[in-house]
N, C-alpha and C positions, 0 to 999 in steps of 0.2 A: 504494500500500500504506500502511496506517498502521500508529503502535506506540500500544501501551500499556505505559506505564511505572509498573510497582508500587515504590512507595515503601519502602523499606526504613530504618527510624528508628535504627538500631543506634549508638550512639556508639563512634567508635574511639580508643582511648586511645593514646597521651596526647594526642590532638587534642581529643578532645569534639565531633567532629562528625563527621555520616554521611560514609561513603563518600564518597559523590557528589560532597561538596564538596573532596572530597583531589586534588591535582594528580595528575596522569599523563600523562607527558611537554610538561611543564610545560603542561596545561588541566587544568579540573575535571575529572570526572573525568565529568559529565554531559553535557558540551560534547563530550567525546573521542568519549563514544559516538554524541552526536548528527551528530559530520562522518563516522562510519564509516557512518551509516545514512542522509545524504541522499542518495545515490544512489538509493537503494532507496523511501523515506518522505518524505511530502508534509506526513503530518499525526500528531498525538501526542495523548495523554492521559495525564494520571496518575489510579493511584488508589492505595490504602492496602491491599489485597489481591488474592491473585488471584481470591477469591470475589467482591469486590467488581467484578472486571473481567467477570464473564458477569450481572453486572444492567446494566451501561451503555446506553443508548439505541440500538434496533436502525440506527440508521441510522451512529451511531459502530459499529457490532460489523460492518456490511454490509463484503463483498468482505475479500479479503487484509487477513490482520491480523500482527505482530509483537509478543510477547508477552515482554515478560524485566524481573527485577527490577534496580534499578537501583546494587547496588554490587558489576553484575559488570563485569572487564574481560575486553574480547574485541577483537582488532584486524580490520582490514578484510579482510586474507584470511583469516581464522576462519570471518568472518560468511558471506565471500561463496563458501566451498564449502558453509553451510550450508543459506545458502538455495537454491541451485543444486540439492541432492540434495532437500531440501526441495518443492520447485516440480515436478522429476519423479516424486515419493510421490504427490503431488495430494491426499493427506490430512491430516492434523491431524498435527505431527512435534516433537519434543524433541529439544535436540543432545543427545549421549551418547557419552561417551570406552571406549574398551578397556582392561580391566584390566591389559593390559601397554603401555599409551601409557606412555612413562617421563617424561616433561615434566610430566603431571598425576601419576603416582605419586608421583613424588620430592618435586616441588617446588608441586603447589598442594592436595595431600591436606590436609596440616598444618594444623591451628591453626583448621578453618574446618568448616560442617558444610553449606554450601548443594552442593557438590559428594558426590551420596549414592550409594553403593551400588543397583543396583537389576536384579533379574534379568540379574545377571551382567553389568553393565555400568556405568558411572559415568554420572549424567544430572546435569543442574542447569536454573536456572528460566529458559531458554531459547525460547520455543513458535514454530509460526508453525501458522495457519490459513489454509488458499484461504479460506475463510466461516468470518467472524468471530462468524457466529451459534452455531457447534458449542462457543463455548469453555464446558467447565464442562458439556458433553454428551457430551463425544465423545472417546474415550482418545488421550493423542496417543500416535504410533510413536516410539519411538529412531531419532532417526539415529547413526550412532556415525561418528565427525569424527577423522582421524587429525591432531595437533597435530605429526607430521613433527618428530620431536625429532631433536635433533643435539648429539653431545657432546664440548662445546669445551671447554678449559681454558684461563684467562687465563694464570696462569704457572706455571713449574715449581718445584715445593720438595719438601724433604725428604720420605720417605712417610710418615712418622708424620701428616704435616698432609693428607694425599693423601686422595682418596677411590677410590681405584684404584692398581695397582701400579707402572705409570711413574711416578706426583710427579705427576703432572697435577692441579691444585686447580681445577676447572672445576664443569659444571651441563648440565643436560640443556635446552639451547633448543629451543623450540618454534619450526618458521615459522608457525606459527599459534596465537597464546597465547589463553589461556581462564584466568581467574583467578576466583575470589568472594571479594573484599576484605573481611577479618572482621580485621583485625589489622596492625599498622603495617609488621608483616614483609610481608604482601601487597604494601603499598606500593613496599615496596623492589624484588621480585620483578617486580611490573607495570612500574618505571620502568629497570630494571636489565636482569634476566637474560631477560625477557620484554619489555624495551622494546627500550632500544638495544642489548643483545647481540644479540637477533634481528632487529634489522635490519639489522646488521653480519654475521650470519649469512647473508640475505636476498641482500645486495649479492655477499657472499663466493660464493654458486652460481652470480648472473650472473657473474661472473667467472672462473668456473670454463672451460675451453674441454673438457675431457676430457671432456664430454655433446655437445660440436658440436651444439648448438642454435640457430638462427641470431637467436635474441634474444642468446643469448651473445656470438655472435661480434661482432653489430652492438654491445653494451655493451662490448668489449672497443677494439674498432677507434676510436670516440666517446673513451674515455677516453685510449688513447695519444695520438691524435690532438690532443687539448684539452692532455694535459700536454706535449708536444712543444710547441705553438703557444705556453702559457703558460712555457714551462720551469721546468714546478716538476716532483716528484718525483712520481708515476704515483699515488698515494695523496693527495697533497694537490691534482691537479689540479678545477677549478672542478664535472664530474659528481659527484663525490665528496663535497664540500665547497662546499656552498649558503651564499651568503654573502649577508646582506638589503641593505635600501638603506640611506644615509649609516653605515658602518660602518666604524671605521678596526681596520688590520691591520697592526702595525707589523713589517716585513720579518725581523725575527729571531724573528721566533714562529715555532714549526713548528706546523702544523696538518695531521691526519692524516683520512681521510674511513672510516667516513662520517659524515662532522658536520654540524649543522644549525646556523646563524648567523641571528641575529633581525636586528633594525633596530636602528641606533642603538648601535650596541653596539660596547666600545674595547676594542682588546686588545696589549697591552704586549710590550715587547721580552724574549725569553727565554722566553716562554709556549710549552710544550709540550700541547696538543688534539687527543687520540688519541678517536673513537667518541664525539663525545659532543653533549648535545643544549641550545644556549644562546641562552635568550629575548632580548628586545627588552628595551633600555636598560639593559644589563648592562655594567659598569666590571670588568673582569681587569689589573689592572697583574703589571708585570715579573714573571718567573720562576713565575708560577704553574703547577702541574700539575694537568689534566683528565684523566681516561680514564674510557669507559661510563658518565660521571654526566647527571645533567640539572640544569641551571643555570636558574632562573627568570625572569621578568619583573624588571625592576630591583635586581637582586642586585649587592653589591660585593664582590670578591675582591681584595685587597690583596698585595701581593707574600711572595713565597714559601708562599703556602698551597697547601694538596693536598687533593685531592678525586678517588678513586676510590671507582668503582663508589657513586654516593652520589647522594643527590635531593636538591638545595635548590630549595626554592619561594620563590614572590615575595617583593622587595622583603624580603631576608635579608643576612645579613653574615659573611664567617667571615675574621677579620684574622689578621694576618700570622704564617708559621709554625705554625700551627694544619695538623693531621692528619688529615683524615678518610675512614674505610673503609669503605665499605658500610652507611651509615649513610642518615639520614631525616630532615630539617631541616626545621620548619614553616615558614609565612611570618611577616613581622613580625620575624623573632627574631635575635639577636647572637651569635657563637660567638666569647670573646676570643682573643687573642692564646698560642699556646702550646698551646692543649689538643689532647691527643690520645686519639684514640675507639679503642681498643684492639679486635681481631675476633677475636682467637684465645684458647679456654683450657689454659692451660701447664699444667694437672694432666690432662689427654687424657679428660679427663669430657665428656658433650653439653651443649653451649648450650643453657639451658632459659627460655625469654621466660615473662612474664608474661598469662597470658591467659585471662579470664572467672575471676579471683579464683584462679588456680591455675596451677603453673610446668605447662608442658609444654616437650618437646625440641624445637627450632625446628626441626631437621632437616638442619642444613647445621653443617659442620663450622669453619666460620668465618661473622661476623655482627658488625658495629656497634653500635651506641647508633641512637638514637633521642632527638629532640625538637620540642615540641608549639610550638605558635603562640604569638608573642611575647611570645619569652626573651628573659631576660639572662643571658648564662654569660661568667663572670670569667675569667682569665686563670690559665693552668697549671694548669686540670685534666687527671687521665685518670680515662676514662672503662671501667669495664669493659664486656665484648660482652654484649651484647644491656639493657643497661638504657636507661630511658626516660625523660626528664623531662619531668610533665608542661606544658600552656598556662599561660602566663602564670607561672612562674616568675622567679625573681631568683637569683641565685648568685655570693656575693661569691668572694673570693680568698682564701681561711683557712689560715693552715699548720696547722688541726688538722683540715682536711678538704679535701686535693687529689686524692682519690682516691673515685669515685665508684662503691662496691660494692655498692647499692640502686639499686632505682626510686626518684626523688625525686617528690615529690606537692604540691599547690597548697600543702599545710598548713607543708610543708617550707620554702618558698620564703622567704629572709633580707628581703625588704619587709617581711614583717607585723613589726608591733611599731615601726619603725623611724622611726613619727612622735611614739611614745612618749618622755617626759624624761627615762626611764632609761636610753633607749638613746642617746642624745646626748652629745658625750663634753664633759668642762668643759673642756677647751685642745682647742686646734688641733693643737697637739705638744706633747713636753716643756717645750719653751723658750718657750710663746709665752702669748699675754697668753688669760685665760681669753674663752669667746667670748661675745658680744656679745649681750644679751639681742633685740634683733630679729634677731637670724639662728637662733633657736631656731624649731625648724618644728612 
């Protein structure tokens, strides 16, 4: 079978670059989809439309074609009921959600428009062709794909913060997510409540025994069996918690499954890792806290910093005591010491993001900050929820600005100016000798 991958050029702010190129569980975002699809695809194409994909050369169009633009996420078992219902139509078919899927209502409606209404069903740009000659001839059918939602809550609080009447502050998981990445909140949802909460979701029904499935029962028997032999705690035994090669794990960490563990990667004494997903050549010292984030390629985590439900991508940094929730970390970029990314707003108004030149409601009652590729952000900020800063930003430590209640923008950013003679100070300090004409920059 082959695909054809339409190009989709959209900038996501405050990245400045497509989709494609934004991590999702810590890969691009084009790679992610390319390992859901070698099973299935031998061979690919891009083009820049999907008019452009039914002029392609008939011998690129000949036999089974796969057809989707490229800044949607969809994970492996998405794809692979679709093409299964797909393959028994024997016709030309588009995936298509149920106006009461609650995973896509709630949580991938918002903020995006490639997810559209259409004869009473939700479709997106999706395709699969037996003959790849019909694309652009031939209507394709809906299939309509149930994303199997499940509605978990991480933890319990007050109801005013509640999205239901137990306290429960949860999200409607999908076992089969379906996203179209138009907005840095996507990001968060594809890596979070669609990444690793549904696989935590995933593992949670294999373990389930009350269905007596005998894949259950075999997953169930495998796990006590490994944490008996290991003697660790039934959650953190070796099924659960995939650990890569030359990795140290120093014996006071708890580590909880289901996690994913890179290569190369140290993790320090006091480190609590509940659900969560951490690249190769990754440095975690002492007392750090993990839970449902995803930890990148060469990231360092300094002791006492916190990170739930939160994406950091490559070769990032968030030092010590630093707070973050549900937030979106580009790579490249610094998060100093102290700052904390605030998720809740205390006047019980809706979270309203920035999005195509205009606030809309993000949709979720609690939500992070946001920031773009290779920052520097100073020491003791907070952050209010849902603001963004964008790439390539600077942000010193100002006591007439620790409190971050705008989107910050490139223009914003405290470098400009800063090679300027005005903005150089004549002493070092008070007390000290004015400074030295070659050290003027």
């Amino acid at each position: 079978m082959k695909k054809i991958i339409v190009r989709d050029q959209t900038l996501i702010p405050p990245f400045n670059e497509p989709a494609r190129d934004l991590r999702i569980m810590n890969k691009p975002l084009w790679l992610y989809q390319r390992d859901v699809l070698s099973p299935y695809c031998q061979e690919e194409v891009e083009c820049s439309s999907f008019r452009g994909a039914s002029f392609l050369p008939p011998e690129i169009l000949s036999g089974e074609v796969v057809v989707y633009r490229d800044n949607l996420f969809f994970d492996d078992h998405l794809f692979k009921a679709f093409i299964t219902a797909a393959r028994q139509l024997g016709k030309p078919a588009q995936i298509a959600f149920s106006q009461q899927d609650k995973a896509i209502v709630t949580h991938a409606l918002p903020l995006q428009e490639g997810i559209r209404l259409q004869d009473n069903v939700y479709v997106a740009d999706l395709f699969y062709y037996p003959d790849g000659t019909t694309i652009g001839k031939e209507t394709a059918q809906p299939i309509v794909i149930d994303t199997e939602p499940k509605e978990l809550g991480y933890y319990r609080v007050p109801t005013y913060m509640a999205l239901n009447e137990r306290g429960d502050l949860g999200y409607q998981v999908p076992l089969k997510a379906f996203l179209s990445i138009e907005n840095w909140v996507h990001v968060f949802m594809a890596n979070c409540p669609f990444g690793t909460f549904a696989h935590g979701a995933r593992v949670e029904d294999m373990l389930d025994l009350s269905s007596w499935s005998p894949e259950n029962i075999l997953m169930n028997i495998k796990v006590l069996w490994r944490s008996l032999l290991e003697r660790k705690q039934f959650l953190s035994s070796s099924p659960l918690v995939q650990v890569g090669k030359n990795t140290q794990i120093d014996p006071a960490a708890t580590i909880q499954g289901p996690t994913i563990i890179g290569d190369n990667v140290i993790i320090g004494p006091g480190c609590v890792i509940n659900a969560s997903v951490i690249g190769d050549n990754v440095n975690i010292m002492q007392g750090v806290q993990l839970m449902l984030s995803v930890v990148g390629d060469g990231c360092y985590l300094p002791f006492r910093s916190a990170l739930f439900m939160t994406t950091l991508m490559e070769n990032s940094m968030v030092a010590q005591n630093a707070c973050l929730q549900m937030c979106v970390i580009g790579r490249d970029t610094f998060i100093g010491a102290g700052n904390t990314f605030t998720d809740f707003n205390l006047l019980g108004k809706p979270i309203k993001v920035f999005h195509k030149r205009k606030l809309h409601d993000v949709g979720l009652p609690v939500i992070g900050g946001c920031v773009g590729h290779n920052c520097r952000i100073g020491s003791g900020h907070i952050i209010y929820p849902a603001r963004s800063i964008e790439s390539d930003v600077v942000l010193f430590a100002k006591p007439e600005r620790t409190i971050i209640s705008k989107n910050v923008t490139y223009a914003d950013s405290d470098h400009h100016g800063y090679s300027d003679q005005k903005h150089i100070p004549k002493y070092h300090d008070e007390l000290s000798f004015p400074v030295p004409a070659e050290e003027v920059v």
